[in-house]
C-alpha positions as CSV (number, residue, x, y, z in Angstrom):
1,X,1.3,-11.2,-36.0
2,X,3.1,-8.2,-36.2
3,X,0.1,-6.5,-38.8
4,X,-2.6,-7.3,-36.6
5,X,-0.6,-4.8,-33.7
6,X,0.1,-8.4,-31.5
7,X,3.5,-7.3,-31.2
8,X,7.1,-6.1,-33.0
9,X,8.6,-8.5,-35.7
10,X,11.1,-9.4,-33.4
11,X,8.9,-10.4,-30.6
12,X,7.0,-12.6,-33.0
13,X,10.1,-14.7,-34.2
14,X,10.8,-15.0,-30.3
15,X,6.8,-16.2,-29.8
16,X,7.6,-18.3,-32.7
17,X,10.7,-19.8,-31.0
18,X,8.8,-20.3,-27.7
19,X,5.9,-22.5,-29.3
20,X,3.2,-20.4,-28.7
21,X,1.9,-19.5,-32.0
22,X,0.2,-22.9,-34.2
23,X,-0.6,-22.4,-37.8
24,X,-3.1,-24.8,-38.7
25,X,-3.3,-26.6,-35.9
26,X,0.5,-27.1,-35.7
27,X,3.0,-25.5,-33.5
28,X,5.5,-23.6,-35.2
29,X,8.9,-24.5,-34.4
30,X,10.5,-21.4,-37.2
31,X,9.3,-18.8,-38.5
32,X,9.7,-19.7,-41.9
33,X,6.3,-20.9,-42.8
34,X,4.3,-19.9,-46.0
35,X,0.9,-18.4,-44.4
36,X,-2.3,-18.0,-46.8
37,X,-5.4,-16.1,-46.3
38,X,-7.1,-19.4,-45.6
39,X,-4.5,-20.1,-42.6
40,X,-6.0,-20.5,-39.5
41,X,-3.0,-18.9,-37.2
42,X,-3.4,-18.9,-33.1
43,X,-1.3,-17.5,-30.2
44,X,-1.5,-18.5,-26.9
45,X,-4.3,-20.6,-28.0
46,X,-6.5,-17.5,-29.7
47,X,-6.8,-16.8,-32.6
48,X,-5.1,-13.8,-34.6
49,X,-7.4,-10.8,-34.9
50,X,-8.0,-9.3,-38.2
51,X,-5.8,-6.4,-39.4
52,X,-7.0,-3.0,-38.9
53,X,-6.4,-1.4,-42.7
54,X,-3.5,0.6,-43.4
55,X,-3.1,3.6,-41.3
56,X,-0.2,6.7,-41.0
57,X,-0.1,9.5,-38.4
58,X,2.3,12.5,-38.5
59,X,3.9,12.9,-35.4
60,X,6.1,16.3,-34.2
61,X,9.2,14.3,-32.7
62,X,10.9,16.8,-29.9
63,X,14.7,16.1,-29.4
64,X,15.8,14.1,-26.6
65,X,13.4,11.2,-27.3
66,X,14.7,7.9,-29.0
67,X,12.9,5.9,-32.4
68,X,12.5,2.7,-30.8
69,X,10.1,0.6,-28.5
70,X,12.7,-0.2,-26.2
71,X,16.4,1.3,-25.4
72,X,18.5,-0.5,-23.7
73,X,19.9,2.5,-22.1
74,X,17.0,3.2,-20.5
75,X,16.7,6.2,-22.8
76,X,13.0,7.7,-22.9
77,X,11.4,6.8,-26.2
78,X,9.1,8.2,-28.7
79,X,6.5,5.8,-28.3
80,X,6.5,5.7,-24.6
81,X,5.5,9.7,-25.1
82,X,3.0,8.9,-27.7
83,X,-0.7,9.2,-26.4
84,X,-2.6,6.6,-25.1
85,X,-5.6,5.1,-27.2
86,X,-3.4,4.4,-30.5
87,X,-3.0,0.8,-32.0
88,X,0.2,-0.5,-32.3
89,X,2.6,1.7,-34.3
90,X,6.0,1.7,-36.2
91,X,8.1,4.2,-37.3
92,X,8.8,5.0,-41.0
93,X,12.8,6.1,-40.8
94,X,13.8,7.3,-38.1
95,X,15.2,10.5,-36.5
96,X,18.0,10.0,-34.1
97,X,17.7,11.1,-30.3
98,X,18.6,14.8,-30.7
99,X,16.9,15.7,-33.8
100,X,13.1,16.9,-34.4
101,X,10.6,17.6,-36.3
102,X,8.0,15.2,-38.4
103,X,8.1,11.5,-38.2
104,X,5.8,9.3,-39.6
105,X,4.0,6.6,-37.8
106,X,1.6,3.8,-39.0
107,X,0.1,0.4,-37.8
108,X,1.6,-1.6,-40.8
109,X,5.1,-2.8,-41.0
110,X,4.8,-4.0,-44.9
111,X,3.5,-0.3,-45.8
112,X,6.4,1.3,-43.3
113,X,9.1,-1.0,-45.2
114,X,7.6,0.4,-48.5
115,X,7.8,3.9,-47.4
116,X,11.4,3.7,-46.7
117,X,12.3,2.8,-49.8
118,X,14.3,5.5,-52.0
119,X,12.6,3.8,-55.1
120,X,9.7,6.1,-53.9
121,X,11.4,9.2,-55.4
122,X,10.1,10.9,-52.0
123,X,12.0,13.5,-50.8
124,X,13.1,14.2,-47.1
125,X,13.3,17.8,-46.5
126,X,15.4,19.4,-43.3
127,X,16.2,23.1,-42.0
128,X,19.7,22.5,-39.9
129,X,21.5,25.0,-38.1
130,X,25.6,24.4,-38.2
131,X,28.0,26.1,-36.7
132,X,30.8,28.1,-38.8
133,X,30.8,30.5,-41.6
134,X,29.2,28.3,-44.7
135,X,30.5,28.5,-47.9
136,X,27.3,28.1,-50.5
137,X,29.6,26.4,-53.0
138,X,30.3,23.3,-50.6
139,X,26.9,23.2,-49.9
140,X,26.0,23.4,-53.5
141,X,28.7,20.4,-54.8
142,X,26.7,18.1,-52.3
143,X,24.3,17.5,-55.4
144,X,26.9,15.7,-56.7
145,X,27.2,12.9,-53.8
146,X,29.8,13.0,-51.5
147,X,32.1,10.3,-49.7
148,X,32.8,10.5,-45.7
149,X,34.9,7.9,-44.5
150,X,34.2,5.1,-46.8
151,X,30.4,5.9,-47.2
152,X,29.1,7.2,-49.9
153,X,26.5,9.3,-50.1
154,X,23.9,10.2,-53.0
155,X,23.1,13.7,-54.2
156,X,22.1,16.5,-51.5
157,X,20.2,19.2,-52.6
158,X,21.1,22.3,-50.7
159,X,21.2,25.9,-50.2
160,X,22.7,28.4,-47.5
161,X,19.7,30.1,-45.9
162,X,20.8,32.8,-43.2
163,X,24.9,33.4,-42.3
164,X,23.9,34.6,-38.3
165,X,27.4,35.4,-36.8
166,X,28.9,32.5,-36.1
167,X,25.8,30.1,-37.1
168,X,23.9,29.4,-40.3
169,X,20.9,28.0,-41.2
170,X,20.7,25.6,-44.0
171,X,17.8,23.4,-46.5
172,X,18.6,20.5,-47.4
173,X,16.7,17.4,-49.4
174,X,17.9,14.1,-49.9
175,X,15.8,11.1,-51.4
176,X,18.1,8.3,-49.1
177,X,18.8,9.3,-45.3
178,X,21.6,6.9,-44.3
179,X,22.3,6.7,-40.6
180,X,22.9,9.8,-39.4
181,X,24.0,11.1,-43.0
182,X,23.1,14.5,-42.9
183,X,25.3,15.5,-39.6
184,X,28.2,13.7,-40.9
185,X,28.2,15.3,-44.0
186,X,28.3,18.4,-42.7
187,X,30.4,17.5,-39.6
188,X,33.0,16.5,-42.5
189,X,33.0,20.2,-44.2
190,X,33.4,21.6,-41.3
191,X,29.7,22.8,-40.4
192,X,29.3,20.7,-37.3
193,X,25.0,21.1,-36.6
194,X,23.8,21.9,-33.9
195,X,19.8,21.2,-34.7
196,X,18.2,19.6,-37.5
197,X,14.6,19.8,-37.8
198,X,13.1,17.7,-40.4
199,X,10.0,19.4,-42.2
200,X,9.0,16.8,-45.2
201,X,8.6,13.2,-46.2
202,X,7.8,13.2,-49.4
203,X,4.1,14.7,-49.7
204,X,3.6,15.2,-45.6
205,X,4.7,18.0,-43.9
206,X,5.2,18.8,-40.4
207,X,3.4,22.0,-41.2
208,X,1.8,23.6,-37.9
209,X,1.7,20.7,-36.0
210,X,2.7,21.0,-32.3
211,X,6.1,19.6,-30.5
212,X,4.9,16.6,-29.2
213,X,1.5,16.2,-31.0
214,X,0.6,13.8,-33.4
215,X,-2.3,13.8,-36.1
216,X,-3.9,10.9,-38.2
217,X,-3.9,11.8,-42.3
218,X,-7.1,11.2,-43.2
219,X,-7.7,7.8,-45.2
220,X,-8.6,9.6,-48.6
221,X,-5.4,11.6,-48.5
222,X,-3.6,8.3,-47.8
223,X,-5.3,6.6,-50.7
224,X,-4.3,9.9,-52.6
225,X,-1.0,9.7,-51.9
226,X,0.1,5.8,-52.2
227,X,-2.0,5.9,-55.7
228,X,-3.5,2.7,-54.8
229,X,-5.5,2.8,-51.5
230,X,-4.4,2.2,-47.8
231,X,-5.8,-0.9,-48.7
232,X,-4.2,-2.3,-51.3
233,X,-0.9,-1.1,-49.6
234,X,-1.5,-3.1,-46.6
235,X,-1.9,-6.3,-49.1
236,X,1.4,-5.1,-50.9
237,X,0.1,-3.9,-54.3
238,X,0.0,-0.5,-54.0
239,X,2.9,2.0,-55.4
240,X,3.8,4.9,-53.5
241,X,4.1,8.1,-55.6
242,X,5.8,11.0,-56.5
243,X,3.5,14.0,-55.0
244,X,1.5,16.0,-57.3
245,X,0.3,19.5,-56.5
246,X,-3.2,20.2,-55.3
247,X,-5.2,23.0,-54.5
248,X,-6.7,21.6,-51.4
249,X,-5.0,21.9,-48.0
250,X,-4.9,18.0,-47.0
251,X,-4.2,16.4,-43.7
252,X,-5.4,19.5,-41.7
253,X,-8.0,19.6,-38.7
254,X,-10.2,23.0,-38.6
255,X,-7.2,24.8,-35.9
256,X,-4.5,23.2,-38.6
257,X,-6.3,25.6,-41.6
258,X,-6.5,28.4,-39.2
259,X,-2.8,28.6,-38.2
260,X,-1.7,27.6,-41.6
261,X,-4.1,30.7,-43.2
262,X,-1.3,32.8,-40.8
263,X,2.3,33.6,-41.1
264,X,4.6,35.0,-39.5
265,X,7.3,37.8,-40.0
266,X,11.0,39.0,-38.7
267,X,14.2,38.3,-38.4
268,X,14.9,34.2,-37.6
269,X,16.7,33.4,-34.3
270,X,18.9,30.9,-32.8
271,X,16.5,28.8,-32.4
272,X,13.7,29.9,-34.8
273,X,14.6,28.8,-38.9
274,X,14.5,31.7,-41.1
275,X,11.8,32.2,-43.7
276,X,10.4,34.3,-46.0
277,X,6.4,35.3,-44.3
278,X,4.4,33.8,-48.0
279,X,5.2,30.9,-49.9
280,X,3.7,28.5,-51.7
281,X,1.6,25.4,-50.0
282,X,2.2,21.5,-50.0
283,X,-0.2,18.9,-50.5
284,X,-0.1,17.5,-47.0
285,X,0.2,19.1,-43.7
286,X,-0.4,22.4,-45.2
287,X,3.1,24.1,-44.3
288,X,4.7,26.7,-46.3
289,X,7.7,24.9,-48.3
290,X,10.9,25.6,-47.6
């Protein structure tokens, strides 16, 4: 129910416990029931529609929106912004309400579940500015996992950017984000942040793409990228992979290769990451790597 974009997982288990979805002709009374391709499932008395295939969208998240449906504070969510038009989505991770940058979105729980995992060997990639003076040896000894308050934490990869006054901008990668791991990591060394902008997930970049805006990847890079087809991922087979270099600039629309073909120089800001003007290219998204 939830794959054809009926509703959330959780809605459908309260459907279930309601009695208005039949498999078979019988009215389910749980929702644990073994459901084949030959199943003949109805709600409401209708029956299910037919899955749309596997799709993913890379979405800018601005701060101040939250990663669910609904918020029971009444907070205003990130779907609630999204455009009208789309099918029903889910998030892959999540950010939490004050951080930004790129989120992914797609219409298929199984594949979003997948995506998550850190058997992908995908890599999460963040600019964050903290407040303090940052000593790049505490910064480096995060590759070797760290323990805050009971939690342990896998490696970090990261590296001291820019020392601005009393600020700092810092990269770092992680392969598992944990809730809220990165901020209280560096809340616990004594670099409270004060933005964190994440700029990869694995092969996708946030690249050029505009606060707010949100872009479909095209099915072939999708394919590309799971090494077994939107497809096949939707039916559980495919494999998500490690990202291979490629000379193309994936994932862009014709204003995406424009602004990506430009860079930009001087001295970062407060609120602008620092960056060198050239670097090399990723796969997806076509942003310069960090």
């Amino acid at each position: 129910m939830a794959r054809a974009g009926l509703c959330s997982r959780r809605d459908a288990e309260r459907w279930i416990a309601e009695g208005r979805v039949a498999v078979d002709g019988e009215v389910l009374t749980s929702p644990a029931v073994t459901v084949t391709a030959d199943s003949v499932v109805r709600v409401d008395g209708k029956n299910l529609p037919e899955p749309e295939r596997a799709r993913l969208w890379r979405y800018h998240k601005p701060a101040g929106l939250v990663t669910t449906h609904r918020d029971e504070k009444d907070r205003p969510t990130v779907f609630a912004a999204l455009p009208e038009g789309l099918p029903r989505l889910v998030s892959i991770g999540r950010l939490d309400l004050s951080s930004e940058g790129l989120l992914l979105l797609t219409n298929d729980g199984a594949l979003a579940r997948r995506l998550e995992l850190p058997a992908t060997g995908w890599v999460r990639r963040y600019k964050v500015r903290v407040h303090g003076f940052v000593d790049p040896a505490k910064i480096a000894g995060l590759a070797r996992g760290i323990t805050v308050d009971g939690v342990t934490y896998g490696p970090i990869r990261g590296q001291l950017d820019r020392q601005q006054g009393s600020n700092a901008w810092l990269t770092l990668s992680l392969n598992e984000g944990k809730n809220r791991e990165i901020r209280r990591v560096l809340e616990h060394l004594g670099y409270p942040a004060t933005r964190l902008i994440r700029l990869a997930y694995g092969p996708f970049q946030l690249g050029h793409l505009e606060r707010g805006a949100i872009e479909e990847v095209p099915k072939k890079v999708l394919q590309e990228q799971l090494g077994g087809g939107a497809a096949a991922a939707a039916g559980g087979t495919a494999v998500a992979r490690r990202p291979a270099p490629s000379r193309s600039k994936m994932g862009q629309s014709k204003a995406g290769r424009a602004k990506a073909g430009r860079t930009t120089t001087g001295p970062p800001t407060a609120d602008r990451p620092p960056g060198p003007a050239r670097r090399k290219r990723d796969p997806v998204g076509g942003a310069p790597r960090a």
